[in-house]
C-alpha positions in Angstrom: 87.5 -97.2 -27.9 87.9 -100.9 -27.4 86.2 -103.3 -25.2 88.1 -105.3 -22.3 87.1 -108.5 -20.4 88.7 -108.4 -16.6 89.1 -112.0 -15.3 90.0 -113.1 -12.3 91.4 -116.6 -10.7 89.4 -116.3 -7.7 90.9 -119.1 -5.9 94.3 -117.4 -6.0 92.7 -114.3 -4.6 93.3 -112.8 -1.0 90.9 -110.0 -1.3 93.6 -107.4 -0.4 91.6 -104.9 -2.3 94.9 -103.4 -3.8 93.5 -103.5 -7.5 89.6 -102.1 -6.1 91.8 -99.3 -4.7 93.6 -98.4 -8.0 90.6 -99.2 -10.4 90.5 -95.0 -12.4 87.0 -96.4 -12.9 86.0 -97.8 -9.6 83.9 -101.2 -11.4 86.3 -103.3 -9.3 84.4 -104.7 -6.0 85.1 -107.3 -2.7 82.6 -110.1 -3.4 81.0 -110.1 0.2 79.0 -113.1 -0.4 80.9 -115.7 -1.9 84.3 -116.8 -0.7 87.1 -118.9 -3.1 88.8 -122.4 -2.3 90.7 -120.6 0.5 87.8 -118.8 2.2 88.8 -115.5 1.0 86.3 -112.7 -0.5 87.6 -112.4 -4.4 87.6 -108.9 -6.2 85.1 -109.4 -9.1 83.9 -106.8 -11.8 80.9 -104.7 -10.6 77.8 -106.3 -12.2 76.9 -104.4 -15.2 80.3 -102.8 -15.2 82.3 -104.8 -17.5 81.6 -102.5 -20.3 83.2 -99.2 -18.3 86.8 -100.6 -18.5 89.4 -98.6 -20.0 92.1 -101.4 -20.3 94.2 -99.3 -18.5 96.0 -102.8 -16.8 95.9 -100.7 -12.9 94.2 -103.6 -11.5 96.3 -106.4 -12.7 99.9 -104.7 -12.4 98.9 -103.8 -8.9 97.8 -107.3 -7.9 100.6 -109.1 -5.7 99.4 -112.7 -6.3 98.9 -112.5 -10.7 95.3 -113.0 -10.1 94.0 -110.5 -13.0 94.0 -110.8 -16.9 92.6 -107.8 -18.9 91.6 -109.1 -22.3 91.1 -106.7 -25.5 88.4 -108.4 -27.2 87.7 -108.3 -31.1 85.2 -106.9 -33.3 83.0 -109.8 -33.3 82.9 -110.4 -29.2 82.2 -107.3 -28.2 
């Protein structure tokens, strides 16, 4: 099984939760503490999470604004 890295533009993010909501792992979270250029709270992966993604994509086809990239990485990042 491969290894993914989720990443988010947080300033384009609204924090409609739509990609927490469809995470099949639930590692997807509403950062309550910081807020992004717009004075949203971004989704970010859980800390010590990253590692439980499937790269199954749910998060970033369900996001409305393009705000998540799911990455496969290579033997010699993971």
């Amino acid at each position: 099984m491969g290894k993914y890295l989720v990443k988010f533009n947080r300033d384009k993010c609204k924090g409609c939760e739509l990609c927490v909501s469809f995470c099949p792992k639930k590692i997807l979270e509403i950062d309550k503490v910081d807020m992004n250029a717009k004075g949203y709270h971004p989704a970010n992966v859980k800390p010590g999470q990253m590692d439980e993604c499937i790269g199954c994509l749910s998060c970033a086809l369900m996001c409305p604004d393009n705000v998540i990239s799911v990455y496969e990485l290579s033997g010699d990042e993971k």
